[in-house]
Residue, then its C-alpha position, 0 to 999 in steps of 0.5 A: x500500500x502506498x503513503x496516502x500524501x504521494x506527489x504527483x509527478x511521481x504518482x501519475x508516473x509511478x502508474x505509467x501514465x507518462x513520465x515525470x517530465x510530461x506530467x507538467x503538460x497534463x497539468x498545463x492542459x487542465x487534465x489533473x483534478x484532486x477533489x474535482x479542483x484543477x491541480x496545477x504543481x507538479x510537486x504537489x502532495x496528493x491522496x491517491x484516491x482524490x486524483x482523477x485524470x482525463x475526468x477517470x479516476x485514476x487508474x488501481x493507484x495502489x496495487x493491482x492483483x490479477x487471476x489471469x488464464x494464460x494461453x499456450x503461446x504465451x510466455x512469461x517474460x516481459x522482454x518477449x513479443x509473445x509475453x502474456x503482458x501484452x493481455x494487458x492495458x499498455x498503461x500496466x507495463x509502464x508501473x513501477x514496481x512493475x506487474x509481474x506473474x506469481x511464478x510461471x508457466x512455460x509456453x506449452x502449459x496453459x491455465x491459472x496465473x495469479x500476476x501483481x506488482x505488489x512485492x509483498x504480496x507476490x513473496x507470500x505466494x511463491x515462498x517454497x515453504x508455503x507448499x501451496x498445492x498446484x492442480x494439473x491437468x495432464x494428457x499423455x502420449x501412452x497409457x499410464x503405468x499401474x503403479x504411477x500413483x504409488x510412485x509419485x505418492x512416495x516421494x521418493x521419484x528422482x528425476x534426471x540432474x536432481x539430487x534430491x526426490x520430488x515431493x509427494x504429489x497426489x494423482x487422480x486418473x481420469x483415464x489411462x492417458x489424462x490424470x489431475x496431478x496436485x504438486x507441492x512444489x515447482x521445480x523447472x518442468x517439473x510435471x514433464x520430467x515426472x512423466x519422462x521418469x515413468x516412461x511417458x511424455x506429457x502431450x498437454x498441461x493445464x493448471x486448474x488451480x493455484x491454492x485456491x485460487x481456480x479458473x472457472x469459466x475464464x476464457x483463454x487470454x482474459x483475465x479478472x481481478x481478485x476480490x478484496x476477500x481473495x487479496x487477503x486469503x490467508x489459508x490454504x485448503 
């Protein structure tokens, strides 16, 4: 949360409206009011939640937290023309701190991203000891072997350059080749290489949910914002 007295060539170019030079001009066409009365210092200390642009309020002068359906296609970087921000109003782009993804899902795995420029916020979502549980949907190029679910329960699969096993992951089959796998952790491809060390390749991989967090019907691409009770969940179910 930021201070509630913010100047506003800091403010209006902290959200990526322009820069901190070019907030004089918005100010020299009339284009800023506080409280509905013209501002006209770029110095000027301002609450926030008084300041409108263009006659709009301005735009999420805090923090933005978002639940966003990636796409295959898309990838996670920010210096990429195929990055998943290009979903979003231009004007994100631009803030600093900047909109950055909860973790991330390469560019063959589709489904639930959580992204927010709120650091805290971010940290309390991606710490490892955390554990929030993380449901697949995996389609796979051969039938499942009968002891997958012993495996993968067991805690005791290696996978290729690791030393250490992957934790405990729960599988419900859905049908020989398609199963909902729950992770506790998120190693570099993980589900993949989970896969590959059972002698199977993964032909597609959806996140259903993270935490709590679940996409319903969110169509490819589109994106919500959380809800005040969803920003301040706590406990993981």
């Amino acid at each position: 949360m930021q201070k509630s007295a913010e100047r506003i060539d800091h403010l209006l170019s902290r959200l990526g409206y322009c820069s901190r030079s070019e907030v004089r001009d918005l100010l020299r066409e009339g284009q800023v009011r506080v409280a509905g009365e013209l501002l006209r210092k770029a110095s000027a200390k301002v609450d926030a939640a008084l300041v409108w642009v263009d006659d709009e309020p301005i735009d999420h002068p805090h923090a933005l937290y978002l639940l966003y359906h990636k796409p295959l296609g898309k990838v996670c970087a920010h210096d990429d023309p195929r990055a998943i921000y290009q979903d979003f109003p231009l004007r994100w782009r631009y803030r600093r701190p900047s909109l950055s993804s909860v973790g991330r899902l390469d560019r063959e795995t589709s489904g639930v991203l959580l992204l927010t420029d709120d650091g805290d916020w971010l940290h309390h979502w991606t710490s490892p000891r955390r554990a929030i549980p993380r449901v697949y949907r995996v389609t796979l190029q051969a039938p499942l072997r009968d002891d997958a679910a012993d495996i993968l329960g067991a805690g005791t699969l290696m996978l290729e350059g690791e030393e250490t096993p992957c934790h405990p992951a729960a599988m419900q089959r859905l049908t020989d080749q398609e199963v909902l796998l729950t992770l506790t952790e998120g190693r570099y491809h993980e589900v993949r290489r989970m896969f590959v060390a059972l002698d199977n390749l993964v032909l597609t991989l959806q996140r259903e949910a993270f935490g709590p967090f679940v996409l319903d019907d969110l169509p490819p691409g589109q994106w919500r914002e959380l809800t005040e009770a969803e920003r301040t969940m706590e406990k993981i179910p």
